[in-house]
C-alpha positions as a Markdown table, in Angstrom:
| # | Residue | x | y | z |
|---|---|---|---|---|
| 1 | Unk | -21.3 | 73.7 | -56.8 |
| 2 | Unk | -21.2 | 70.2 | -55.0 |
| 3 | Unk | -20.6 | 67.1 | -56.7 |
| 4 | Unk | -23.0 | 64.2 | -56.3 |
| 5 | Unk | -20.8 | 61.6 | -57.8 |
| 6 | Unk | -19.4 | 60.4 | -54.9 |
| 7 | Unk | -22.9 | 59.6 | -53.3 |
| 8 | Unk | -23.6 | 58.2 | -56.9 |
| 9 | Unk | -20.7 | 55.9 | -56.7 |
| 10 | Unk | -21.6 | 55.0 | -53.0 |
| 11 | Unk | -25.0 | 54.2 | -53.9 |
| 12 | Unk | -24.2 | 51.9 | -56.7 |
| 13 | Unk | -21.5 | 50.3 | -54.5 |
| 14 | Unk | -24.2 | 49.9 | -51.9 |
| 15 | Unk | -26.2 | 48.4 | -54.7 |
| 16 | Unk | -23.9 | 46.1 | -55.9 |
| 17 | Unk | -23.0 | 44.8 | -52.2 |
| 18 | Unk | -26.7 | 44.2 | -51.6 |
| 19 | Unk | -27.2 | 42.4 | -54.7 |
| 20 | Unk | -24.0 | 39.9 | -54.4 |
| 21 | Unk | -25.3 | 39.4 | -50.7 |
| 22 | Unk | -28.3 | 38.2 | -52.1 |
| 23 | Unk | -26.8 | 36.0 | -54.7 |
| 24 | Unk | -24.8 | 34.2 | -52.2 |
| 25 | Unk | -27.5 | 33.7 | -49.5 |
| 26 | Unk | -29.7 | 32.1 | -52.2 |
| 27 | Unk | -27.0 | 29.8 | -53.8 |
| 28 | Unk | -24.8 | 28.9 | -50.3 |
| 29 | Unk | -26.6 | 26.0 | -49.7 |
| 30 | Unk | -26.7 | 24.7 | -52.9 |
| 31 | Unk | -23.3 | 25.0 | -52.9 |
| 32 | Unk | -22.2 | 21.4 | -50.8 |
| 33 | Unk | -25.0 | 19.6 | -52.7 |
| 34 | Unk | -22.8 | 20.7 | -56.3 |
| 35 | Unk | -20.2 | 19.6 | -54.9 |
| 36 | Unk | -21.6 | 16.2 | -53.7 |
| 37 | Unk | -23.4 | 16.3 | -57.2 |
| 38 | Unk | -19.4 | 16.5 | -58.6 |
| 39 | Unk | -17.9 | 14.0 | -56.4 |
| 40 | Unk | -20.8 | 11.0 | -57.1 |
| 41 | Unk | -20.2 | 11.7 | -61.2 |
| 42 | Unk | -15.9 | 11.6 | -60.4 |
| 43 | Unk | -16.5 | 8.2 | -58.4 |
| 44 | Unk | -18.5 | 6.4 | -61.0 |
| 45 | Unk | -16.6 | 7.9 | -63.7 |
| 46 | Unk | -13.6 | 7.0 | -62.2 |
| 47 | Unk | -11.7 | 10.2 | -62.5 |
| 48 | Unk | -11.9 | 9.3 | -58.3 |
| 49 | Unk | -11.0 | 6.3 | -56.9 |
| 50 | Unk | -13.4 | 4.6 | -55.7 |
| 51 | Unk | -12.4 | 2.6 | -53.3 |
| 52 | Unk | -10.9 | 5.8 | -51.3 |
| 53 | Unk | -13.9 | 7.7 | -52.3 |
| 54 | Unk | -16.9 | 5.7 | -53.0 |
| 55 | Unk | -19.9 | 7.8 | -54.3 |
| 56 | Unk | -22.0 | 10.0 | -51.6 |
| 57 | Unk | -24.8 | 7.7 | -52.8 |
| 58 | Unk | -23.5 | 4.6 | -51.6 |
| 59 | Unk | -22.5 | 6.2 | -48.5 |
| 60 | Unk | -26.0 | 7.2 | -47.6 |
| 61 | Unk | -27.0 | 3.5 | -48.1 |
| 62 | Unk | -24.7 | 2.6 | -45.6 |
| 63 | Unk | -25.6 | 4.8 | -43.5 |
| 64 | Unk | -29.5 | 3.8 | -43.8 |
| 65 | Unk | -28.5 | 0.5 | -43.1 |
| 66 | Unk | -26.2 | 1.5 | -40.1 |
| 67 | Unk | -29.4 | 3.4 | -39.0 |
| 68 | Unk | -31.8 | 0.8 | -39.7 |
| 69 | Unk | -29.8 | -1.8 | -37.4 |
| 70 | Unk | -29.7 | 0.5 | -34.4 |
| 71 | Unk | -25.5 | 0.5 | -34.8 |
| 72 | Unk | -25.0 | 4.0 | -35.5 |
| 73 | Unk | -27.2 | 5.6 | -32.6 |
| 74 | Unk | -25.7 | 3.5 | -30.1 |
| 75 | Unk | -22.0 | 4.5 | -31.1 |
| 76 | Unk | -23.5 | 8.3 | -31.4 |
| 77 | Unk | -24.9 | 7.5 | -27.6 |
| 78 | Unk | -21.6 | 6.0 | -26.3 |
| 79 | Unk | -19.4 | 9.3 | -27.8 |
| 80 | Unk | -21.7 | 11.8 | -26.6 |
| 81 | Unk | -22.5 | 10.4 | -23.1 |
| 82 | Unk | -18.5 | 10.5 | -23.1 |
| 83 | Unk | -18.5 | 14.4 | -24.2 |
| 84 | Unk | -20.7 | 15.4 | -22.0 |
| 85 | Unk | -19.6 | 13.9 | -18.3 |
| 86 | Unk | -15.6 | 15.1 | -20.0 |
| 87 | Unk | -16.9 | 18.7 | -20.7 |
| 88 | Unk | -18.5 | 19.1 | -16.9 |
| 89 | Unk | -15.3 | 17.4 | -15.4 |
| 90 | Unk | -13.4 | 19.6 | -17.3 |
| 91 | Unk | -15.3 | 23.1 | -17.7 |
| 92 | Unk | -16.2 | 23.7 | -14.1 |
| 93 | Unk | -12.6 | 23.6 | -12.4 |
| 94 | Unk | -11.5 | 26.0 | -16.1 |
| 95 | Unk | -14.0 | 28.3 | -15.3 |
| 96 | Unk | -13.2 | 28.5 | -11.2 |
| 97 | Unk | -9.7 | 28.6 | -11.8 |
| 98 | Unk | -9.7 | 30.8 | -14.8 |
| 99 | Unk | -11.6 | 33.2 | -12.5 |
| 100 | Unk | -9.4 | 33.1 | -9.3 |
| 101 | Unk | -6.1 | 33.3 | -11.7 |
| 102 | Unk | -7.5 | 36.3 | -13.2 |
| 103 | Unk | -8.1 | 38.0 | -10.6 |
| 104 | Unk | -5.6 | 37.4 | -8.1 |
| 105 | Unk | -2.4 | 38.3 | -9.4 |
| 106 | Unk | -0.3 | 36.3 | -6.8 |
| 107 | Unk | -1.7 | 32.9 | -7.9 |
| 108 | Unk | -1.5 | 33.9 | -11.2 |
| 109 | Unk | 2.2 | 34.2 | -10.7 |
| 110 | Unk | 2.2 | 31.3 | -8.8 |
| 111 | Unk | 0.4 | 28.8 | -11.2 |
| 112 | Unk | 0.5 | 30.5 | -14.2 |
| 113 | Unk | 3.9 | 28.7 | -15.6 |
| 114 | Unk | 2.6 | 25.6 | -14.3 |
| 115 | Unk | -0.5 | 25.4 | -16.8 |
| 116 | Unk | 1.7 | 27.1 | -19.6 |
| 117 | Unk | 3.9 | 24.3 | -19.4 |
| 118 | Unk | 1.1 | 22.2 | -19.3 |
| 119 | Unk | -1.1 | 23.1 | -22.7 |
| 120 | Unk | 2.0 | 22.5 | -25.5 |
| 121 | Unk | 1.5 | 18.8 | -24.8 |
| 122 | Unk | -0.4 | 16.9 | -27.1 |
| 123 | Unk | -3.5 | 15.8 | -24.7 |
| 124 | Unk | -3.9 | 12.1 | -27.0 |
| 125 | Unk | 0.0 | 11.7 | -25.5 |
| 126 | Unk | -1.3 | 11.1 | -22.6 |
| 127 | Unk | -3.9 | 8.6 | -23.0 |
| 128 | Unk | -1.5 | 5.5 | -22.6 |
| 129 | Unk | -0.6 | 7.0 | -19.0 |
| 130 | Unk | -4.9 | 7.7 | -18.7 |
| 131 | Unk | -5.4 | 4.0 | -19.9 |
| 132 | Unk | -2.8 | 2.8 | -17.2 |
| 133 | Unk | -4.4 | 4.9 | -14.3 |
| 134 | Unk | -7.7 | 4.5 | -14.8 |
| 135 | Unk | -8.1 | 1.3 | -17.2 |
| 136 | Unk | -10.1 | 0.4 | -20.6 |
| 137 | Unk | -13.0 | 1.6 | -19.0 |
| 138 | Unk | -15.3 | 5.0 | -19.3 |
| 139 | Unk | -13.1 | 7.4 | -16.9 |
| 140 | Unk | -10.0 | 7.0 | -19.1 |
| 141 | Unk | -12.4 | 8.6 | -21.8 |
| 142 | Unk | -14.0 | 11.1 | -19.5 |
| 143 | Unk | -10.4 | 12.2 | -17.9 |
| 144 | Unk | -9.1 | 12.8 | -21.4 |
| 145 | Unk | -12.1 | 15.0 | -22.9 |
| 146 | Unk | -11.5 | 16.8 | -19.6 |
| 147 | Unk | -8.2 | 17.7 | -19.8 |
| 148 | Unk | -8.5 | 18.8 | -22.7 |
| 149 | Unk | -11.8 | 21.2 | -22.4 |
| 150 | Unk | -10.1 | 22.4 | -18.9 |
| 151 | Unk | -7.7 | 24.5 | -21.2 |
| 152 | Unk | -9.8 | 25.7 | -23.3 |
| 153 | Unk | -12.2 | 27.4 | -20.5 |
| 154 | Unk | -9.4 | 28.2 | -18.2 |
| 155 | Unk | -7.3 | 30.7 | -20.5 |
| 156 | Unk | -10.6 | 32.0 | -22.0 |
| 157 | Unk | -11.9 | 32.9 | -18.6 |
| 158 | Unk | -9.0 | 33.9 | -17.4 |
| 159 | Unk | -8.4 | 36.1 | -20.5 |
| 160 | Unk | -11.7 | 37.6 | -20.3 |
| 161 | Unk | -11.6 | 38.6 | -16.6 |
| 162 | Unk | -7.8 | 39.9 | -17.4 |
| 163 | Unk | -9.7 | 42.4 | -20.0 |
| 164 | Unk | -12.3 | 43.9 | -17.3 |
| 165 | Unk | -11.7 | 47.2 | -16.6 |
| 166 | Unk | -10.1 | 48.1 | -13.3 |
| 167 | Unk | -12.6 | 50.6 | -12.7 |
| 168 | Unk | -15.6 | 47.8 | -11.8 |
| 169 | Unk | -13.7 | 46.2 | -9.4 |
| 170 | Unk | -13.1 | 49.9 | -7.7 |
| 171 | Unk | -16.7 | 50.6 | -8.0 |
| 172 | Unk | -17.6 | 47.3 | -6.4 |
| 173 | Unk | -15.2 | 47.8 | -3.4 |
| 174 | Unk | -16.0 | 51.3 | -2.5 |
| 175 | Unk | -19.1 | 49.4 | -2.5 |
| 176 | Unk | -18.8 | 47.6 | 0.0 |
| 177 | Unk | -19.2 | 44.4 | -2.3 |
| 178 | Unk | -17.1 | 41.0 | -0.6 |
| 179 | Unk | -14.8 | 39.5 | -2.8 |
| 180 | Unk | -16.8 | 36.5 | -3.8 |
| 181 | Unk | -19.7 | 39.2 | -4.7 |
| 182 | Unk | -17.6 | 41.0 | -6.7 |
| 183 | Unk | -16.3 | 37.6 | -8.5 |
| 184 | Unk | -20.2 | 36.5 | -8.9 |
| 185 | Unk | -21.2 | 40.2 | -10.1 |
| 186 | Unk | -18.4 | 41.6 | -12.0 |
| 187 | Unk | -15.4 | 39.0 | -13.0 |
| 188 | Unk | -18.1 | 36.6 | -14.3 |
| 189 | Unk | -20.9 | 38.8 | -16.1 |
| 190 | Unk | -18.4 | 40.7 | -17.4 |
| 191 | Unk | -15.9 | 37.4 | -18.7 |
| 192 | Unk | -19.2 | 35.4 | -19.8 |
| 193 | Unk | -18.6 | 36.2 | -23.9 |
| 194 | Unk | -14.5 | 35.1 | -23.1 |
| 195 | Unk | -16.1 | 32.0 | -21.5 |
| 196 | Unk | -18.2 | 30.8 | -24.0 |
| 197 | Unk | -15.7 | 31.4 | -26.3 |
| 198 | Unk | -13.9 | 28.7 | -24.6 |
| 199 | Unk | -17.0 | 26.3 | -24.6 |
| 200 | Unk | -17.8 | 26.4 | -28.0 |
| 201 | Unk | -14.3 | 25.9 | -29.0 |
| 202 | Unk | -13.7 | 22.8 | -26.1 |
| 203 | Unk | -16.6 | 21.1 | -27.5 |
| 204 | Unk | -14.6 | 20.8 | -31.1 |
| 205 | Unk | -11.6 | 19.9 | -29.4 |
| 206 | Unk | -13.5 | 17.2 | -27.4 |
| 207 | Unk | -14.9 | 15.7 | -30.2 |
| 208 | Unk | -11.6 | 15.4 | -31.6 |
| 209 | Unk | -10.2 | 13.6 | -28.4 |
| 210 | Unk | -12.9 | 11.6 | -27.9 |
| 211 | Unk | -12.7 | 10.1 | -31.3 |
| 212 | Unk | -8.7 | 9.5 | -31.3 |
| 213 | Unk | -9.3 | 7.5 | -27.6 |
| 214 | Unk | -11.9 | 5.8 | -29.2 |
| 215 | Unk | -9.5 | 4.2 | -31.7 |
| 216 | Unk | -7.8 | 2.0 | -28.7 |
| 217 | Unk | -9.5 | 0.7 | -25.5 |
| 218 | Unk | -12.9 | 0.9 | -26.4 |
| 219 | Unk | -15.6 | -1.0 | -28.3 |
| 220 | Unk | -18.2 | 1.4 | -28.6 |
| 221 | Unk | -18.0 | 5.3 | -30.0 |
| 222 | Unk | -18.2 | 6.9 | -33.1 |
| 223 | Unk | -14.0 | 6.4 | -33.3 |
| 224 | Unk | -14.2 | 2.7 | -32.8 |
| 225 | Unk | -16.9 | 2.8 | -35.7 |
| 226 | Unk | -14.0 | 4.8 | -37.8 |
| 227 | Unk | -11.6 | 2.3 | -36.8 |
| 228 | Unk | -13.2 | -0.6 | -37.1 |
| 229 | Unk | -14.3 | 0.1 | -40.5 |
| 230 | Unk | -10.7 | 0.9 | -41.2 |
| 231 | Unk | -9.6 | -2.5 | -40.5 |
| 232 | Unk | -12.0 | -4.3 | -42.7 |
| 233 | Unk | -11.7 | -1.6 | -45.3 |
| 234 | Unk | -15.5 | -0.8 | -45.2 |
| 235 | Unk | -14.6 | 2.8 | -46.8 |
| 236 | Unk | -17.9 | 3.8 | -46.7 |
| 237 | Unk | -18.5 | 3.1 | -43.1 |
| 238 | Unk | -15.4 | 5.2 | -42.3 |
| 239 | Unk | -17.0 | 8.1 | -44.2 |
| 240 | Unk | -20.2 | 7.2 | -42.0 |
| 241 | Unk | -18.5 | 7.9 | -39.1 |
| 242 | Unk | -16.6 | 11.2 | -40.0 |
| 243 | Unk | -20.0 | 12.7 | -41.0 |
| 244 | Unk | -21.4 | 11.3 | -38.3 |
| 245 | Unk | -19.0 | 13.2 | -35.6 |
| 246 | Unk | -19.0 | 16.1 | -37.7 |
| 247 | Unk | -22.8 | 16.6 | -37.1 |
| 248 | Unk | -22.8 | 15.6 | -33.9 |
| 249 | Unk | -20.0 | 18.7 | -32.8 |
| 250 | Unk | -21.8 | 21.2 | -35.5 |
| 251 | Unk | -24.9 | 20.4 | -33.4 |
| 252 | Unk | -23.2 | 20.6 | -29.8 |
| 253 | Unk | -21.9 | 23.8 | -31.0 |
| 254 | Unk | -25.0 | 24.8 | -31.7 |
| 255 | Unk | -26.5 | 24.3 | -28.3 |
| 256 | Unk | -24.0 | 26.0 | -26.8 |
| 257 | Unk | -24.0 | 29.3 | -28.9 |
| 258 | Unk | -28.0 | 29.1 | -28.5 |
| 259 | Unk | -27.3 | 29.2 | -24.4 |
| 260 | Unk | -24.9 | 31.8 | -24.7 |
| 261 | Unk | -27.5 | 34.1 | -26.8 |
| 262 | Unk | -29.8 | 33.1 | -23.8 |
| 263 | Unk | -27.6 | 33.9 | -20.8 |
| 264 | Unk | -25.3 | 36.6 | -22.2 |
| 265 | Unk | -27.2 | 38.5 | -24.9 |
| 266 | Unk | -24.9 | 41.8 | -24.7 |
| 267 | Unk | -22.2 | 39.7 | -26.3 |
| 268 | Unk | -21.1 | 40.9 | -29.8 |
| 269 | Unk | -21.0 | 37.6 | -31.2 |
């Protein structure tokens, strides 16, 4: 006779996984307002410091008043219009190159080492040498945020056309396809997931560029905000600023993973 225990003890597992799934789709976003609900009764308690962390509430007042004087949109304006013209600087020659590297193995050999010794340096090193070149100005900001999202699309492109199966590219010569067909039809469809990969994670590290060279040189950004704010203690303008940059890359990141479920809906992720 066959046991049914083991269906019985999958079926409750099953049960139990359902249930707990439930549990935590219902209480995760309650979850960062506890712990806002925590930190506000630590700050006036004084079991936090205050002056480092000053309750949420007081934070959102600052923030209104930021908002109602126009200062916080304009620094939001400054960073993004920064992000943006840094991404396309630096995503279109990381995808072309990415491409060609990938699927050319003699230029791969050739330049490979090059941008391997490239990436280990710290791209904020560099901004002294950037503020030199191309002054206080907007390109110093633009040429930074580019260098650093030229990486980040570059070895994901390059890694996802390194992953295609050799077998396209035969198809597509015994089909008579041209190499730049083949590149337009097969290394980029088929690297598109890799690619995006690369975009949603250069957008975080742009963000986090663009607000270290907005510390120095500049007078406008979310970093000078920070900064500012650091150097007339204004704590909770500082934690303005932080939540403000945050959101502002959560939604970026958003944009871009909403265009890559447009344009490349075959991708796992």
């Amino acid at each position: 006779m066959v046991s049914t225990s083991p269906s019985r003890e999958l079926l409750v597992g099953r049960l139990r996984s359902e249930r707990s799934g439930r549990v935590a789709r219902i209480a995760g976003p309650f979850t960062p307002i506890l712990l806002l609900l925590i930190w506000e009764v630590a700050s006036r308690s004084g079991i936090l410091d205050a002056r480092f962390f000053p309750p949420p509430t007081s934070i959102v007042g600052t923030f209104a008043d930021l908002v109602a004087a126009g200062t916080l949109q304009s620094h939001a304006l400054a960073t993004l219009s920064r992000v943006g013209v840094g991404l396309v600087l630096g995503a279109v020659p990381g995808l072309l190159l990415g491409i060609a590297l990938g699927a050319v193995p003699l230029l791969r050999a050739l330049f490979g080492p090059i941008f391997a010794s490239l990436l280990p340096i710290p791209k904020i090193a560099i901004l002294p040498l950037l503020l030199l070149i191309f002054g206080l100005g907007e390109a110093s900001k633009w040429v930074i945020v580019a260098i650093g999202v030229f990486f980040y699309v570059f070895y994901n492109t390059m890694g996802g056309v390194l992953q295609i199966q050799p077998i396209y590219f035969d198809v597509a010569k015994s089909s008579g396809a041209s190499r730049w067909r083949t590149w337009t039809t097969v290394a980029l469809p088929a690297a598109l997931p890799s690619i995006f990969t690369g975009l949603k994670l250069s957008v975080g590290g742009a963000f986090v560029i663009i607000a270290a060279s907005e510390f120095v040189g500049s007078r406008t950004g979310i970093g000078y905000l920070i900064w500012s704010a650091w150097g007339t203690l204004s704590v909770a303008k500082m934690y303005v600023g932080i939540v403000t940059i945050s959101l502002l890359g959560y939604l970026a990141g958003l944009l871009v993973a909403l265009l890559e479920r447009r344009l490349v809906p075959w991708s796992r992720q």
